[in-house]
C-alpha atoms as one frame of an Amber mdcrd trajectory, in Angstrom:
protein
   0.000   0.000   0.000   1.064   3.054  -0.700   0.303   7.091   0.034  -1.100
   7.841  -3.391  -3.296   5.276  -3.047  -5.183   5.866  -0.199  -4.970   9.439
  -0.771  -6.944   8.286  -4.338  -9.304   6.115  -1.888 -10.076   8.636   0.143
 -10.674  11.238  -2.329 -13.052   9.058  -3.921 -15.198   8.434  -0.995 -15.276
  11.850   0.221 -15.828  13.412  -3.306 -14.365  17.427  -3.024 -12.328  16.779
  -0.405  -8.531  18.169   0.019  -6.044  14.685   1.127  -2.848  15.257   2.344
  -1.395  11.309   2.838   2.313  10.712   4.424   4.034   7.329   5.183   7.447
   5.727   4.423   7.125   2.019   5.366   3.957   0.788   3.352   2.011  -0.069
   6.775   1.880   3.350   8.861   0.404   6.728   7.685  -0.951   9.667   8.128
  -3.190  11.548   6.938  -4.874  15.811   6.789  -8.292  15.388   5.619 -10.241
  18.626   4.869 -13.840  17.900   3.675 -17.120  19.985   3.981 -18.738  16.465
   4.377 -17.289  16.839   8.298 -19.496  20.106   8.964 -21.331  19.106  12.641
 -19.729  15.731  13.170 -17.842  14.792  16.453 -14.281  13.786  15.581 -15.128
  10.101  15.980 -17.493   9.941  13.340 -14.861  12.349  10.808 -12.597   9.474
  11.394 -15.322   6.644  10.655 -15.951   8.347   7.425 -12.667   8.553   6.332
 -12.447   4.671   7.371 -15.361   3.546   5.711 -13.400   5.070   2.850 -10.518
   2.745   2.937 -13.221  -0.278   3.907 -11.001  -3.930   4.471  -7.371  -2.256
   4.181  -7.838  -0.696   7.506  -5.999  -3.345   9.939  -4.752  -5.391   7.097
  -2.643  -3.609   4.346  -2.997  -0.075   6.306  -1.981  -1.446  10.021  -2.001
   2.415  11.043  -3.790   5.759   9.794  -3.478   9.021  12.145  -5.761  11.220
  11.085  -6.569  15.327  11.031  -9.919  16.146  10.078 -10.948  19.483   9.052
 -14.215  21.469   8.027 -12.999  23.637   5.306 -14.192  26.340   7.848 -11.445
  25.116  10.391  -8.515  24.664   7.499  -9.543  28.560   7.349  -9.725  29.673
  10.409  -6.382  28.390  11.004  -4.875  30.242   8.856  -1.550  29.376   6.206
């Protein structure tokens, strides 16, 4: 598995979304996840989205995924 990929995966589930994916060693990444579709969710449920995303590779091919989730609101509010 690699960081394109996922990033591709997740972009796909969470059509308009901006996917940021990082990891060296195939197993363990992380990932910045800014999506509108995150407006009034809890961070739990931002993270099951992007999960349901990646379906059976979570805990098999992806053993680890750290994730930031963002309303595009947030990503702005933060600034550059």
């Amino acid at each position: 598995m690699d960081a394109a990929s996922i990033q591709a995966l997740i972009e796909q589930g969470l059509p308009g979304a901006s996917v940021s994916v990082r990891g060296d060693d195939g197993v363990h990444f992380e990932a910045d996840v800014v999506a509108s579709q995150f407006t009034g969710k809890l961070p739990l449920a931002r993270h099951r989205m992007v999960y349901a995303t990646l379906g059976d590779l979570m805990g098999g091919a992806i053993h680890a995924l750290a994730l930031k989730t963002l309303t595009p609101e947030e990503r702005s509010a933060r600034g550059p």
